[in-house]
N, C-alpha and C positions, 0 to 999 in steps of 0.2 A: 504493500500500500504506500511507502514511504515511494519509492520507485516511482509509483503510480502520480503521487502527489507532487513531486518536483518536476516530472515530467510534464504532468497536467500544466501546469503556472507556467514553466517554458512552454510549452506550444502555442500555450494562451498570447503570454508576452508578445512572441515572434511574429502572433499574427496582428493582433491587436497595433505593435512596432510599423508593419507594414503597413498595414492599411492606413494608419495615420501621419502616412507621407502625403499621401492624396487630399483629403478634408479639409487640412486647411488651405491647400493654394486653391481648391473650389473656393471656400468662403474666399477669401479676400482674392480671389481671380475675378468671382462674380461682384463687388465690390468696386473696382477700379472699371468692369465693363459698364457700371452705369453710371459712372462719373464720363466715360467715353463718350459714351451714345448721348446722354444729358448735352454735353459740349456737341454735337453732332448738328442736334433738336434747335439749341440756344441760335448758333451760329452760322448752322449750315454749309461749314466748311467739310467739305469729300473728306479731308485727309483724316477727321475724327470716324467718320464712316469707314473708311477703307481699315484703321486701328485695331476701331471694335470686331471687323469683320475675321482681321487675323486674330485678337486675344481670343475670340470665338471658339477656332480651329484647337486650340491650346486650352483651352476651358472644356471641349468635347474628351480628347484626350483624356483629360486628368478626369474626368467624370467617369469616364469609362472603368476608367483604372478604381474606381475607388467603389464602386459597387462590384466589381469582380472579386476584388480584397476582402471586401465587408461582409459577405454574406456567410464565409466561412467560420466568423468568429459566434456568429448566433447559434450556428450546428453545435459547437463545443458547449453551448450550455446542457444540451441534453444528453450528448456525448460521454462527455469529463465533467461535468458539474452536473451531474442530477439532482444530488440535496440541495448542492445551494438553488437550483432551479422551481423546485417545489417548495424551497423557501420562500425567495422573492416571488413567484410566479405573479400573485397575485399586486403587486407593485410596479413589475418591469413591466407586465403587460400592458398595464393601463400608458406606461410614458412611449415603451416602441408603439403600441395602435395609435396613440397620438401621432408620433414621429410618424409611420409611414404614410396617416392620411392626412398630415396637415403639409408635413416636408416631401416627403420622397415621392407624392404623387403631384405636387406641385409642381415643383421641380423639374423631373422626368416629364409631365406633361406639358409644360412650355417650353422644353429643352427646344423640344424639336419645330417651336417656329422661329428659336434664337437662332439653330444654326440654320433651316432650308428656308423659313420666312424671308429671308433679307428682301426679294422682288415679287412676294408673293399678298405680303399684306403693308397695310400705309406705316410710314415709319413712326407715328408714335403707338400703334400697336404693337411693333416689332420691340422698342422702347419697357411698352409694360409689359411685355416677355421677357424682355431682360431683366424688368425689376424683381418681376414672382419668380426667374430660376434664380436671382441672388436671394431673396428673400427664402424662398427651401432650399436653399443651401446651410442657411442661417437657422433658419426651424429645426433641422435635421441637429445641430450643434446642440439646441434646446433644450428636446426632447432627451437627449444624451447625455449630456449634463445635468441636468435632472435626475435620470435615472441613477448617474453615478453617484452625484450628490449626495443620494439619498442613504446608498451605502456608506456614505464618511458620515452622515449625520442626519440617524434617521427621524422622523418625524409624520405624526399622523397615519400611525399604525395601530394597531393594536396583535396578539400573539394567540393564534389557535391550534389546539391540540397543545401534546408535549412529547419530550423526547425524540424518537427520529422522524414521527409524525408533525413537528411542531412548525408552520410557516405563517408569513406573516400575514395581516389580511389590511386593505385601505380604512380608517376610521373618517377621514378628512381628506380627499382628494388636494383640496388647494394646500392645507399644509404640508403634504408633501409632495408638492411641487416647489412652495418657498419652505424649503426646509431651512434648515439655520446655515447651509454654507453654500446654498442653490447659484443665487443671483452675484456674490461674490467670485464663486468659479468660473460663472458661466460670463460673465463680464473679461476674466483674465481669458477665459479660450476664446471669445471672439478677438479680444486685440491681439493675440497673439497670430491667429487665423490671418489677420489681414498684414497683418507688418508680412506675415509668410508668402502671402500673395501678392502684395506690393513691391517683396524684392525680386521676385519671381519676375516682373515687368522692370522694374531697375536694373538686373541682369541682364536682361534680352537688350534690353533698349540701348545700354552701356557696349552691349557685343556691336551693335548698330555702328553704332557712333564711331568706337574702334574703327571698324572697318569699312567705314566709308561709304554704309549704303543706306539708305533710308531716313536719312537725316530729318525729314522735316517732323517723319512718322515717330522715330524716335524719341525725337525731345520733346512732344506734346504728350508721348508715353509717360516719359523720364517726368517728367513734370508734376502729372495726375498723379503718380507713384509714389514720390518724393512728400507731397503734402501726406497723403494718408499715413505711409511710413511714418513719415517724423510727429504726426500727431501720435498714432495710434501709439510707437515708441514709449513716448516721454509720458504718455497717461498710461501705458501698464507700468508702470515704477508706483505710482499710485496706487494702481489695483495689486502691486504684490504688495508694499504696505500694507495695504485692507486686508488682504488675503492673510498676512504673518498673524495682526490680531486677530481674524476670525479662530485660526488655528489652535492659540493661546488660548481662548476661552474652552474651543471646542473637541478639541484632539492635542492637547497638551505633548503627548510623549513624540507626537510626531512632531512636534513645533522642537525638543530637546536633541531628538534624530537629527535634525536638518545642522542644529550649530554644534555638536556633537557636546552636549550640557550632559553630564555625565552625574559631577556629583553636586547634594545642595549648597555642600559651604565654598565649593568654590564659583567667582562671580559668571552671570549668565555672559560671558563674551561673546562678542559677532564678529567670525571670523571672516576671513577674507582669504584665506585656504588651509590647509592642514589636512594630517594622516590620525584620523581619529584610530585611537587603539582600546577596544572594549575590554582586553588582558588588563591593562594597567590604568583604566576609566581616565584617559584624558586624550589631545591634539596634540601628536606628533607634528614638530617643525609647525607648529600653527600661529599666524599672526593674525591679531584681532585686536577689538575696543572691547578690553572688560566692563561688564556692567551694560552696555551701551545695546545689548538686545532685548533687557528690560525696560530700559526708555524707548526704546523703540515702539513696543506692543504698549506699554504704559500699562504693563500690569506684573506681577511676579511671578516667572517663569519655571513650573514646574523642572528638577533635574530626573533624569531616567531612575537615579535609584532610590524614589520614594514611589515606582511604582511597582509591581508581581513579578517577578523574575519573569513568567512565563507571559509579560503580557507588555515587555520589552520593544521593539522593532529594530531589527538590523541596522545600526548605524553609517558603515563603510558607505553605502549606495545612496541611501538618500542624502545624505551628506555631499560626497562628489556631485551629484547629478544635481543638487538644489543649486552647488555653487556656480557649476559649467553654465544653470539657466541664467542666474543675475550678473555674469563678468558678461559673457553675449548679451543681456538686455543694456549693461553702460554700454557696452561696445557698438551696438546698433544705433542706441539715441547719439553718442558722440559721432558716428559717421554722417549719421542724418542730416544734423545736426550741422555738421561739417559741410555737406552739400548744401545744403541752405544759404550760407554764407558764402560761396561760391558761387551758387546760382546769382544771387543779391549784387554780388560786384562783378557778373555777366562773365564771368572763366569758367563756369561749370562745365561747359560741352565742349572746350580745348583743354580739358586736362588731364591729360592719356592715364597718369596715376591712379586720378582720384574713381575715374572709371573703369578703370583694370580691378579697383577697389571695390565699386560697386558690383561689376561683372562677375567676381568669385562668391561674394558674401551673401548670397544665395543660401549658400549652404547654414548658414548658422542662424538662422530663425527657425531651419528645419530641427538641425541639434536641439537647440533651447528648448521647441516644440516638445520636443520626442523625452528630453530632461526632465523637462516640468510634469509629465506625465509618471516619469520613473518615480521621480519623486514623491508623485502623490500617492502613488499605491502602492508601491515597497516600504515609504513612511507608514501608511494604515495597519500593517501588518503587527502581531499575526491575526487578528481581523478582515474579513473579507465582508462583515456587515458589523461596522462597529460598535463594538461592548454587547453585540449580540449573538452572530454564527461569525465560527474560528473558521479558517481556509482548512485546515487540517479534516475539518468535521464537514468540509463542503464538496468533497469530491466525489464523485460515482463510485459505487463499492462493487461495481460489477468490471470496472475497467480494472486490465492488466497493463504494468510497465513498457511491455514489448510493444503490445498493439498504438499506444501512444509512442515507441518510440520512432516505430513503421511510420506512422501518420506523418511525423516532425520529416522525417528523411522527405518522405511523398511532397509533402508540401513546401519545404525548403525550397525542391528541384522545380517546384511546377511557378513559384515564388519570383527564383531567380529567373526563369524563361519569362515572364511576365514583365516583370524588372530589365530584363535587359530589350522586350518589343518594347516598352514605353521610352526607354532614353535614345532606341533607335529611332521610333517615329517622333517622337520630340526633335530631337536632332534634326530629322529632315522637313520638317515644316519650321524651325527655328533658319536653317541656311535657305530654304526656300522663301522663306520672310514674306510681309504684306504684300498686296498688287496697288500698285499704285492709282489712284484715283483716276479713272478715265479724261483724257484731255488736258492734263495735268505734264507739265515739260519734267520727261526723265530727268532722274537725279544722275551723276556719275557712281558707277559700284564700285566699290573695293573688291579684291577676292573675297570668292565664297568659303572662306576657310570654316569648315566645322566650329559649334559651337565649342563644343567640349576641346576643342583641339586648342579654340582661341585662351579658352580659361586657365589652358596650363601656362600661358605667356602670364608671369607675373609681375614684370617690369617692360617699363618700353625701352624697346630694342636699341633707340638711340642711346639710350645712358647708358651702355656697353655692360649692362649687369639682363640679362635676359636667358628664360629658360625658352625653347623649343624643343616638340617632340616630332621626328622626322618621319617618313613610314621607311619602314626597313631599318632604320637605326635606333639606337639607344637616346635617351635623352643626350643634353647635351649645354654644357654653362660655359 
């Protein structure tokens, strides 16, 4: 059973990992498209039309992707988690029937005059198609965080039956929906969703620029992107503030996990990094502000060992993963931030740097993403519905070690094939780029060099510090 159970959480993890590469570049993809199309409507300039038409291509895509990912992780409740399924049933059901008739049929059914509508219906029809597929993309987030929520901090249930019979049943629909950490989470995975999707178009657009083709398309891109970026940035610092004190009040030992608060008499420090060691209950090489994570929360911060040995959470993992998400959130608002001031005194779109900058950093709203997630639920542990069902006591007692281990291999492979058709067909509608507005005087193109190819160029080549990767040869500095 032990076999069974570590197995269980890694298959869960890997897929759960996967598939929430996808969700948030839909939310904040769909996000940035109706700030396109809106500018489209306003102005009536083609080159916002023709923008939208490509984010479009790239919004199908990852849509694709993300319902093909998704579906496998709801089989494993019946699969691998039976108890905990007959636990919750009666709570998850009511938020996924929400999510799939309020989001996923939304969504999914104006998808499809987003992308074949463009010359088939008037353009502000076409317009409030793209607002309801952003909007269910958004509900889907909802519905999801809700349901998650409710396992960190249940509310407006009540308990029937007992023993292996015992699951929970709804008392109050709307309190648990606003359970006590609902609207706090679900505030932190929208801006995070959209910062995700907005570099996602800073990247593309930054490749643009680089290489000299779609200049005009670009920087009205680069533009849209940059606002939401930099808002949405500097206000989740805010919403993880909110997020620390909810935590303090509500999941204490997870709040002690995250800054590795070990024992009571020494002060609640906020570290800025360190090798938390549970052997000798303190931070290895750790630099921090003693005391300064109780003014922070403004309240006093429970340590690990005034709670049950056995009711503990694994330190090492929420600790790294909480820290990798807050150095990546300065680091995102400092870049933003930075582009701001560049755009301001008119150098932004000649500054091969700062756009090689923006081109790679793609990647780290995704990390942070995927962080913030580790973190939430390897902190909850060993709770899988808090203060109420243990993970240990929520796994299928019918499944064996091997058959999950089968499964992990199976899906890995089918995982990675997946994973590598989307960064192939990304790739080639990223080098294939927008059509240019009908009537509209060619711009001059750069080489079509591969995206990915352009992103391993870290420096510009003029400043004699530059990597390229060749085909048939090895890198090369």
């Amino acid at each position: 059973m032990d076999d069974a159970l570590f197995l269980s959480r890694l298959q869960f993890s890997l897929t759960v990992m996967f598939h929430y590469l996808f969700p948030p570049f839909s939310i904040g993809l769909g996000l940035v498209m109706v700030f396109m199309e809106g500018m489209f409507l306003k102005t009536g300039d083609k080159y916002y039309e023709a923008m939208t038409r490509f984010w479009t291509k790239i919004f199908a895509v990852n849509f694709a992707m993300g319902v093909a990912s998704g579906i496998v992780m709801e089989f494993q409740f019946g699969t691998n988690w039976a108890t905990y399924s007959r636990y919750v049933g009666d709570i998850f059901g009511s938020a996924l029937a929400a999510e799939g008739i309020f989001a996923f049929f939304l969504e999914s059914g104006f998808l499809a005059v987003l992308v074949f509508g463009w010359d088939r219906v008037s353009p502000r029809m076409h317009f409030f198609s793209t607002c309801m597929v952003a909007l269910g993309a958004t509900f889907s987030a909802v519905w999801i965080v809700v349901a998650n929520s409710w396992q960190q901090t249940p509310a407006g249930y009540h308990i029937v039956g007992e023993g292996m019979n015992a699951r929970a049943e709804i008392t109050d629909f709307w309190a648990m929906v606003f359970n006590p950490s609902s609207m706090d989470r679900l505030g932190h995975v929208l801006l995070g969703a959209w910062v995700q999707g907005a570099f996602l178009v800073l990247s593309i657009s930054a490749y643009y620029l680089l290489r000299k083709r779609h200049r005009r398309i670009a920087i009205g891109g680069f533009q849209i992107a940059l606002v939401l970026a930099t808002v949405a940035s500097c206000v989740q610092l805010i919403s993880g503030h909110q997020q620390g004190k909810k935590i303090a009040t509500t999941q204490p030992a997870k709040l002690a996990a995250y800054e590795g608060h070990f024992k009571s008499s020494d002060p609640s420090t906020l570290y800025l990094f360190g090798i938390p060691n549970s052997e000798t209950k303190q931070v290895d090489y750790g630099i921090g502000l003693p005391g300064m994570l109780e003014t922070l929360v403004g309240q006093p911060v429970r340590a690990l060992d005034t709670f049950p040995e056995n009711e503990i959470p694994p330190v090492q993992i929420p600790f790294q993963s909480y820290h990798i998400m807050i150095a990546i959130g300065f680091y995102l608002i400092g870049l933003t931030l930075l582009g701001c001031l560049y755009w301001w005194r008119g150098k932004l779109f000649d500054t091969p740097w700062l756009l090689r900058l923006f081109s790679i950093s793609v990647i780290f709203p995704v990390i942070a993403n995927q962080a913030g997630w580790i973190a939430a639920e390897v902190g909850r542990q060993p709770w899988i519905v808090y203060g109420l069902l243990r993970t240990d006591q929520a796994v299928s007692k019918a499944v064996r070690g091997e058959e999950v281990l089968i499964s992990i291999i199976m899906f890995t492979l089918i995982y990675a094939m997946l994973f590598a058709v989307w960064v192939f067909v990304l790739n080639a509608k990223i080098v294939e780029g927008p059509e240019e507005p009908s009537g509209s005087a060619p711009e001059p193109d750069g080489p079509k060099k591969g995206f990915f190819e352009a992103a391993a160029e870290v420096l510009h080549p003029d400043t004699g510090f530059s990597m390229t990767i060749e085909k048939g040869k090895g890198g090369k500095v």
